[in-house]
N, C-alpha and C positions, 0 to 999 in steps of 0.2 A: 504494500500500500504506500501511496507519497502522499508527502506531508508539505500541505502549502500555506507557503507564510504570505496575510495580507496585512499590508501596512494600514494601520488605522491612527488618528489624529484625535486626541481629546482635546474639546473645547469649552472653553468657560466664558462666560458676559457676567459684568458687574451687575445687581439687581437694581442698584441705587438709579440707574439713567431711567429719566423717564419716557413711557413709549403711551402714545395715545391707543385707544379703543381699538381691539380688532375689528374689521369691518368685512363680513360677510360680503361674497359677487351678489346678484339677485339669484331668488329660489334657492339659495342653501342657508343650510341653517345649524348652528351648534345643538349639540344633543347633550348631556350633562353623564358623569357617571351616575349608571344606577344598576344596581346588582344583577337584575333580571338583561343586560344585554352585554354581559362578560360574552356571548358566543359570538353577538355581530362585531364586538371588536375583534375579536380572534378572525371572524372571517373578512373584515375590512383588510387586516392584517394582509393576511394571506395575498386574498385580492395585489393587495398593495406592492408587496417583495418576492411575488414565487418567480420571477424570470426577471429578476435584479441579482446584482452582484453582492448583494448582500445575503442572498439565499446561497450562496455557494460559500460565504462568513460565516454564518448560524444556519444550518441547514434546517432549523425547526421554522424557519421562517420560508421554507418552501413546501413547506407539508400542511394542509389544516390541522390535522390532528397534532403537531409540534406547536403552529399556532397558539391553541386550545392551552397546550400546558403550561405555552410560553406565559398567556393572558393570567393563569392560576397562578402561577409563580409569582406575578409583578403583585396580582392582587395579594395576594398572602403577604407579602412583605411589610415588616412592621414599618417602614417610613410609609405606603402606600399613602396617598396625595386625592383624593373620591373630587375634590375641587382644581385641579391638574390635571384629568383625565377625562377628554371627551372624541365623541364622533363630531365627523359633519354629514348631512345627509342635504339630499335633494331631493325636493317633492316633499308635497301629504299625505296623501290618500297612499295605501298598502300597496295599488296594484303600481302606483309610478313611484313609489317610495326607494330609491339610490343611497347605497351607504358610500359614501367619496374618500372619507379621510378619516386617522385614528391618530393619537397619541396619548401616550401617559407619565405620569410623575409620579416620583419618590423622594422620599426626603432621605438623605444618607448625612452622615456625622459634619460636621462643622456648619452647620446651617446652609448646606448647600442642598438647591434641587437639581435630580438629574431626569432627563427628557429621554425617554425611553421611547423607539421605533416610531419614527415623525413615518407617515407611510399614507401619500396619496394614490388612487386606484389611479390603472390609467386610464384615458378619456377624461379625466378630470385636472391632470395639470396644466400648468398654465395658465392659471386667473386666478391664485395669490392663494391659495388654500393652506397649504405650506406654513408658508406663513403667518396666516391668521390663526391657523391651530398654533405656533411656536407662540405668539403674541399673546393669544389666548393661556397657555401654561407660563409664561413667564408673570402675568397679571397676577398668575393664582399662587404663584412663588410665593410674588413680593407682599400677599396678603397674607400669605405663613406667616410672615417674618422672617424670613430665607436672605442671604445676602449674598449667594452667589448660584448663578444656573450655570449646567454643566453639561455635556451629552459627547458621545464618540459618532464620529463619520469615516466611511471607509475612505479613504483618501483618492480612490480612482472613483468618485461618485463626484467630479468637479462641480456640480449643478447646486449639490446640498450643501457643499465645501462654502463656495459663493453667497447661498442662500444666509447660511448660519454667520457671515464676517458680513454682512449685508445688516444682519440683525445685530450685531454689538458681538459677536463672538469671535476670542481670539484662541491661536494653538496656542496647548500649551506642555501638551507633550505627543511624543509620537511612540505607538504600540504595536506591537504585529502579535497577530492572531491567528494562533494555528487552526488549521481545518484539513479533514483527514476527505471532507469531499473533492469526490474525480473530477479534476479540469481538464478540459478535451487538449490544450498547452496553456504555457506560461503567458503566450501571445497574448491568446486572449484575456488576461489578466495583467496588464501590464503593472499595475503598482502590488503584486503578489510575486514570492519567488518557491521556487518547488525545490525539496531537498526528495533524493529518491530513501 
């Protein structure tokens, strides 16, 4: 079996800068956590990362059922954040009702929040969703009382890379991540290196 290291970049934003109100495109709308829809984040998730490079990072992020334990895992977590964690959807009514986006918070030791799986479906990006979910959890931080947000990005995800230093976030350390999932070559990975 080969073992492939992907370079990943932790980043942190001060909480103290102030950011106005996330502002929803029209027709979407934030969903709030609430216990009874642990499975549509789990399958927003899904939706979100199964044919990203990040599912070849955490391969439970290209399985639903990984998904699923990923979601139980975050909720169990004694920092769990219920006001950091939401959907976005589009539509009302059942039968047009769209899940588009997911994120969640935790609070971990020194009063930092960290942003756990920013993950928009596709057909949905590209009209700010991204970031009004990131806007959206950093709001809920700073009502913790949290003084620092934090999250890791795989570093050949340039999109989110930009996205996140766009929003106040700077590197502040760089991490590689082993992962024991089959990559067809290293090509295809270019910020990942493979040890046989």
């Amino acid at each position: 079996m080969q073992t492939t290291y992907f370079k990943r970049f932790r980043m942190e934003a001060d909480l103290a800068r102030s950011r106005g109100p996330a502002t929803l495109p029209a027709h979407y709308r934030f969903v709030p956590w609430n216990e009874a829809i642990l499975d549509v984040h789990a399958r927003t998730k899904f939706r979100a990362f199964r044919d990203e490079i990040d599912a070849l990072v955490f391969p439970c992020l290209g399985d639903l059922e990984g998904c699923r334990r990923l979601m139980a895992e975050i909720r169990a977590k004694a920092g769990f954040l219920p006001a950091a964690t939401w959907l976005v959807a589009r539509g009302t009514c059942p039968s047009s009702l769209q899940w588009c986006g997911t994120i969640q918070g935790v609070m971990e030791r020194g009063r930092v929040g960290m942003i756990q799986n920013v993950g928009v479906v596709p057909g949905h990006r590209g009209v700010g969703l991204g970031t009004c979910l990131i806007e959206r959890v950093l709001t809920a931080f700073r009502e913790a009382g949290l003084h620092t947000a934090a999250l890791e990005v795989t570093a050949d995800n340039p999109g989110a890379v930009r996205l996140y230093q766009r929003l106040g976030f700077r590197r502040t350390k760089t991490i590689y991540k082993s992962s024991d999932t089959p990559v067809a070559t290293t090509a295809d990975v270019p910020a990942a290196f493979a040890l046989s």
